[in-house]
N, C-alpha and C positions, 0 to 999 in steps of 0.2 A: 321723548316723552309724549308730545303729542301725535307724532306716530300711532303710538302702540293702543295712547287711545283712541281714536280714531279706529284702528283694528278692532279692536273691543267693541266699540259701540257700535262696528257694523256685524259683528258676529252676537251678537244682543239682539239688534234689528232682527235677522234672520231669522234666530231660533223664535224671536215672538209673532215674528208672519207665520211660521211654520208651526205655533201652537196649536191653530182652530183648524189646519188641515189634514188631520189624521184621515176624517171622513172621507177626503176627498182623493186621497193617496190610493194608487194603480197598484193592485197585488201582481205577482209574476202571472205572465198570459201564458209560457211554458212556449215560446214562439222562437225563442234565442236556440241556436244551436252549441252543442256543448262543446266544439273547439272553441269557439266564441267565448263562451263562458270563462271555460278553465285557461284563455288569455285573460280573462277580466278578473279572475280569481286574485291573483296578486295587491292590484290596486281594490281589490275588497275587503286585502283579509285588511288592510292598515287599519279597518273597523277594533281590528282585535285590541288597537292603543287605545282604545274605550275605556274607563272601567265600566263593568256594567255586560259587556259585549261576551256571549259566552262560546260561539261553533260561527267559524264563517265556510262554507263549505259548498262545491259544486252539487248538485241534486240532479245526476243524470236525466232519472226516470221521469222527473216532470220539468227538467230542461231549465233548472233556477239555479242562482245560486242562495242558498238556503245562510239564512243570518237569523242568530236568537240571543235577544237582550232579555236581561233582568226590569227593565222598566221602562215607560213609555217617553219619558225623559232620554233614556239612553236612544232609544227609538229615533227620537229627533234628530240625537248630534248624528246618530249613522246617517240617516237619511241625507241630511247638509255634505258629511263627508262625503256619500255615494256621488252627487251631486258636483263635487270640487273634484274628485278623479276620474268624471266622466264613466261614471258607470251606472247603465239607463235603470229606471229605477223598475220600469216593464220585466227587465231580467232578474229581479230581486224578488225572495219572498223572506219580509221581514217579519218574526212574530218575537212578541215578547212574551215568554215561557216563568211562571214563578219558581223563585229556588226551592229547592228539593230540602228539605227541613230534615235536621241531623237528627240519626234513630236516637230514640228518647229526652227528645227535646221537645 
């Protein structure tokens, strides 16, 4: 039990460091070459156990790998997760995309 809190309150800590640095977060520099990538691709997609997390995908032409969340919340936990499986966050371009509103709705 105190374990698990312990876990908890340090994954609490984290995501409330990681609030105020949106600003400060590296978009992809397109520098990663794509063998590289599409090995790092695997430990990217576990992004997709997100909910929220909608395409994790290799982006040849501009040498990223390409992640799109529903919200900037989601945003965070991908980042933390990027982060825990060593995938630099320079080779990521992360945007959050709003959902696409069902016709006649």
């Amino acid at each position: 039990m105190a374990r698990s809190l312990a876990l908890w309150s340090i994954a609490v800590s984290g995501i409330a460091l990681t609030l105020g640095l949106d600003t400060l977060a590296k978009p992809c520099n397109g520098l990663t070459a794509v063998p590289a990538l599409e090995e790092m691709l695997p430990r990217a997609r576990a992004a997709l156990d997100i909910p929220g997390t909608e395409q994790v995908a290799v982006d040849p032409a501009r040498r990223c790998i390409g992640i799109q969340v529903r919200t900037q919340g989601t945003a965070r936990l991908v980042k933390l997760l990027l982060r825990g499986v060593k995938v630099p966050r320079e080779a990521v371009d992360l945007r959050v995309v709003e959902p696409v509103p069902a016709p006649g709705g």
